[in-house]
N, C-alpha and C positions, 0 to 999 in steps of 0.2 A: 435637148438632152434632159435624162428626166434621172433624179438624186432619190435612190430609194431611202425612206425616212431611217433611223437608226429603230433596231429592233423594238426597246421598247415604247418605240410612239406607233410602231405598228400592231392593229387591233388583233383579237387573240382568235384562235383556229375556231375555240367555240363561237364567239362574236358572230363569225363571220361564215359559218355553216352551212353550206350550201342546202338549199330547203328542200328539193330532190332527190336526197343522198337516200332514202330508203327505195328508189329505185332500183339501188343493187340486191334488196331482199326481194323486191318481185321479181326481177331477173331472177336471179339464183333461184328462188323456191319453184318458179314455175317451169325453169328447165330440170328441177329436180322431180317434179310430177311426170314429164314427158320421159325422161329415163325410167321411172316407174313404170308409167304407159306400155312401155316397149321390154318388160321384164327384167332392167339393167335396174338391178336392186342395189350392187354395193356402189352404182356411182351414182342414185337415188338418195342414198344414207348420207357420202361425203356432202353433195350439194347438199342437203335439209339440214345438216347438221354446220356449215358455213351458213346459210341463211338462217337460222336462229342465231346462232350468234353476234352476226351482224344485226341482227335486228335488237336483240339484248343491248349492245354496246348502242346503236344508232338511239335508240330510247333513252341510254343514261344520256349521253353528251346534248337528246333536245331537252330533257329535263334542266340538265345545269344550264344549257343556254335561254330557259325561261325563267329561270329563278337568276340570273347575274345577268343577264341584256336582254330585258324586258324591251325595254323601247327599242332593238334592234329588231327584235323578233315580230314586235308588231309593223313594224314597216315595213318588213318585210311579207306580212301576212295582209297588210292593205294595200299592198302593191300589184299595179297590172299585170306585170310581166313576171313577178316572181309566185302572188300570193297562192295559186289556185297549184303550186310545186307542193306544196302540202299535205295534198292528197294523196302524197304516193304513200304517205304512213296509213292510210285508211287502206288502199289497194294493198300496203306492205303484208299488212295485221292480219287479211284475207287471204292471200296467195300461203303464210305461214299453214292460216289455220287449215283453207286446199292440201298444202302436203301432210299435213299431220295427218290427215284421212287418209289420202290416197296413198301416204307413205308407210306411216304407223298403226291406220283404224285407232287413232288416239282422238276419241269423238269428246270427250270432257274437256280435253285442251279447246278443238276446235269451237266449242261452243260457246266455253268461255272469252276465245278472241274473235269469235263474229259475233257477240254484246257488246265487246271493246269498241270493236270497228262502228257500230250504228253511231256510240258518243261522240266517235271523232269522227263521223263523217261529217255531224250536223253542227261540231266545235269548230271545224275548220273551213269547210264548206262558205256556210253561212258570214261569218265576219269580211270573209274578202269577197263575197258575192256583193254584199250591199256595202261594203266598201265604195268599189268599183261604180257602184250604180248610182250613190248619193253624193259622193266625193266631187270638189267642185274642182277640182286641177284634174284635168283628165288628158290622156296622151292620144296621139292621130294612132289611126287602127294600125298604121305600120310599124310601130313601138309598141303598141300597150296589146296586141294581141299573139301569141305565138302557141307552138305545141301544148305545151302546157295545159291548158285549157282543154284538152280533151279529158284530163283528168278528172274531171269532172264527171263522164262517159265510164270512166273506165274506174274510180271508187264507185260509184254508184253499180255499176255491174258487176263489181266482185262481190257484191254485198248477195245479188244473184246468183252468183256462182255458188257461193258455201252453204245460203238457203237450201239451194238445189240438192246440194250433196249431203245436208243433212236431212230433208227429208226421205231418205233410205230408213232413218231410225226412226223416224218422229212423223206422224199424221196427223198431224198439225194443222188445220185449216187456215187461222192464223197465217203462222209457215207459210203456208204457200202463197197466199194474201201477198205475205212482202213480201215472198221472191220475185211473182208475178208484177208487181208494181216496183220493184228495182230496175226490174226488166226493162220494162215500158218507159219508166222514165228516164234510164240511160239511154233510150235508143230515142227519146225525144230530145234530151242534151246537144246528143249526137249531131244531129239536125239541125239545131241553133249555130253550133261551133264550128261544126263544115263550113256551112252558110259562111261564114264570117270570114274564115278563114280561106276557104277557098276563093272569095272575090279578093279577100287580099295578096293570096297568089298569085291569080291572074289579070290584076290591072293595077297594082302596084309595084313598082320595082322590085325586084328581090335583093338583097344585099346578100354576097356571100356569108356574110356574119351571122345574118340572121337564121338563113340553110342551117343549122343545126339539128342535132338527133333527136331532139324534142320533138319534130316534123315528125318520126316515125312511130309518133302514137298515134296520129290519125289513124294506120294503117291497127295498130294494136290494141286501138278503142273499138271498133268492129270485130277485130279477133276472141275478145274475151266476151263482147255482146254474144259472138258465136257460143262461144262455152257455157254462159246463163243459160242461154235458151236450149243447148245443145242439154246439159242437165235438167232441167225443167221438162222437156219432154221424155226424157229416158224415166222422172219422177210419176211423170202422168202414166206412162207405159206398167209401172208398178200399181198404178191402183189411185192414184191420189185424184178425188174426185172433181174436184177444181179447174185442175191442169189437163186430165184426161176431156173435160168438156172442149178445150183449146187446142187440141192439139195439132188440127192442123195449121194455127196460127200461128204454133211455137216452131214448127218445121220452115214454114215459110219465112218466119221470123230470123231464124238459125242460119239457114241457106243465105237467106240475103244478105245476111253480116258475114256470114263468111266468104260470100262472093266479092262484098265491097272490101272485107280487107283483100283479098288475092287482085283486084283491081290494083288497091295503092301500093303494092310493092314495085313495081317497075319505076312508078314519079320517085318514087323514097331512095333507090337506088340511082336511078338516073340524078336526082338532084345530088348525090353523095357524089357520083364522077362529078359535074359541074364545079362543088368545091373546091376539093381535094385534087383533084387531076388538070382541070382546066384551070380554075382561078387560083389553085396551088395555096390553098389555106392548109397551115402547118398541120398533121396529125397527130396530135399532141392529147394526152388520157388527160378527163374533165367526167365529173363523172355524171353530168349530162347526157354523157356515153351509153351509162345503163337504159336508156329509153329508147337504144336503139336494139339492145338486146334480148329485152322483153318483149317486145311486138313480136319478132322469132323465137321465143320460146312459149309464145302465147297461141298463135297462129301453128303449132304443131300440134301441141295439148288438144288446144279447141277442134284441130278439123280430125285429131282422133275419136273424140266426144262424138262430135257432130255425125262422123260415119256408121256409128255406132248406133246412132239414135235413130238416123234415117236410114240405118239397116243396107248401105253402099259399100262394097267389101273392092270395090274395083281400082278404087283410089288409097288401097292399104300402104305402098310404098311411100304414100307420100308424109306422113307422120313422123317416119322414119328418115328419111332423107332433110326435112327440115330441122329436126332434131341435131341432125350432126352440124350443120349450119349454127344451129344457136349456140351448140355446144361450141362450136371452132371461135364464135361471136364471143362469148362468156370467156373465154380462157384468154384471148386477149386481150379482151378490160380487163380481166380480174390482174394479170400481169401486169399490164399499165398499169393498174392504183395499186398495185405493191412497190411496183417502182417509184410510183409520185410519193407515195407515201415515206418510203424509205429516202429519197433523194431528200426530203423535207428534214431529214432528221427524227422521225416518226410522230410527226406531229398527231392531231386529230384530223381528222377528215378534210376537205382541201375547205379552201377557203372559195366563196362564191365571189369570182372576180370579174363577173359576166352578167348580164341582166337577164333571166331565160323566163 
């Protein structure tokens, strides 16, 4: 029997921050692009206008949790299993500045937060990269590696994505330089992290605990690689010299990511009954939640892009059909963390009481 400490010995909401929680502004912003996509403007508006906000408020509370718990924050940023959660503020800053374009053509916003996004990629990236790799306490792959870690795949590829969509305005050789090599090195990330993570699916145990929604960024880090590449060719199709030299690399590129994510959605679902149905893990809002949301609001966006680029008009229902899926996905977390949030008293954002 376990004596929950009296309040004030218990550490405070910011303290203990879950380092993920801008997952809900890539959820939200990119099923607000996909409602765009599909001409559904005013529920394009409510979504982009809920994901800045969150993103607003998710920014103050990591600010004050690095100026009052310094040493919390880096240990949680040189940690295996939490520190590479980070990045979902790099993918957050991108998928914003995605909708401002595709929502508003508010192209000054977005240029300004994919400059933001390069600083924090390579601020936060970087420290728990070689963390991990110089650190002489190190955990067995079955602990210290988890979904997470595609994150890696998928900041790096959004960085791709908004290159993409702002060279519409900008001919930019440069420009296209880094889109083209965000590209490419997400999709050699990709590669590494599979690798690792898929031997550790299949010949180490799996613990139901472990099964978390994190898992379905695999599926979401191929999705948005679809989208890079999916804009990058539609860029080259316009004129951009660079990228029109490539292009059938980028076609090839785009398919293939988007066939491997259409591949992992059945394991990501199959392994979600396995939990929740068979070993009967409570269903309970965590907002590790969001990374199951976004891979479905990623994987709409992207194979609209993608149809679009490779000029495939046969597969149009399918955009729309996964759309309402993310959107049904989205309204039931966003419900859950209203509820956890209010059940809490209204605390700040939940507290990370789980290693992901």
């Amino acid at each position: 029997m376990t004596i929950d400490p009296p309040p004030a010995d218990r550490p405070s909401p910011i303290a203990t921050l879950f380092p993920g929680y801008f997952a809900l502004v890539m959820s939200t912003g990119i099923v607000a692009v996909a409602a765009s996509q599909q001409d559904i403007d005013w529920l394009a508006e409510i979504l982009y206008v809920i994901a800045v906000g969150a993103f607003m408020a998710l920014v103050v509370l990591h600010v004050l949790r690095l100026a009052r718990h310094w040493d919390r924050f880096v240990a949680d940023l040189t940690d295996h299993a939490k520190g590479f959660s980070f990045l979902t503020a790099v993918a957050a800053t991108n998928v914003v500045a995605a909708a401002s374009i595709v929502v508003h053509q508010w192209w000054g916003l977005a240029w300004g937060l994919w400059w933001a996004s390069l600083g924090l990629w390579a601020g936060l990236l970087y420290p728990t990269l070689i963390a991990v790799v110089i650190g002489r306490s190190k955990p067995g792959l079955e602990t210290g590696i988890n979904g997470t870690w595609f994150l890696l795949t998928v900041s790096t590829e959004s960085i791709a994505v908004v290159a993409g969509l702002l060279l519409a305005r900008s001919g930019s050789d440069v420009l296209a330089f880094v889109a083209l090599a965000a590209f490419v090195l997400g999709g050699v990330l990709y590669v590494i992290v599979m690798t690792m993570v898929f031997l550790r699916w299949t010949f180490q145990p799996l613990d139901p605990a472990e099964a978390d929604p994190p898992a379905w960024i695999a599926a979401g880090a191929v999705a948005i690689t679809t989208l890079a590449g999916s804009n990058l060719l539609l860029a080259a199709q316009q004129g951009v010299e660079r990228l029109d030299r490539l292009s059938a690399v980028l076609e090839a590129g785009a398919v293939t990511a988007w066939v491997t994510s259409t591949f992992w959605f059945p394991l990501m679902i199959a392994i979600g009954v396995w939990r929740h149905i068979v070993r009967r893990v409570p269903l309970r809002y965590h907002p590790s939640f969001w990374a199951m949301v976004f891979p479905l609001g990623m994987y709409g966006a992207a194979t609209f892009r993608m149809l679009a680029a490779v000029d495939l008009t046969d597969l149009d229902w399918l955009p729309k059909l996964v759309l309402a899926v993310a959107l049904l996905a989205w309204a039931v977390t966003f419900t859950g963390m209203l509820r956890h949030l209010l059940g809490r008293g209204g605390n700040a954002p939940s507290v990370d009481r789980r290693s992901r």
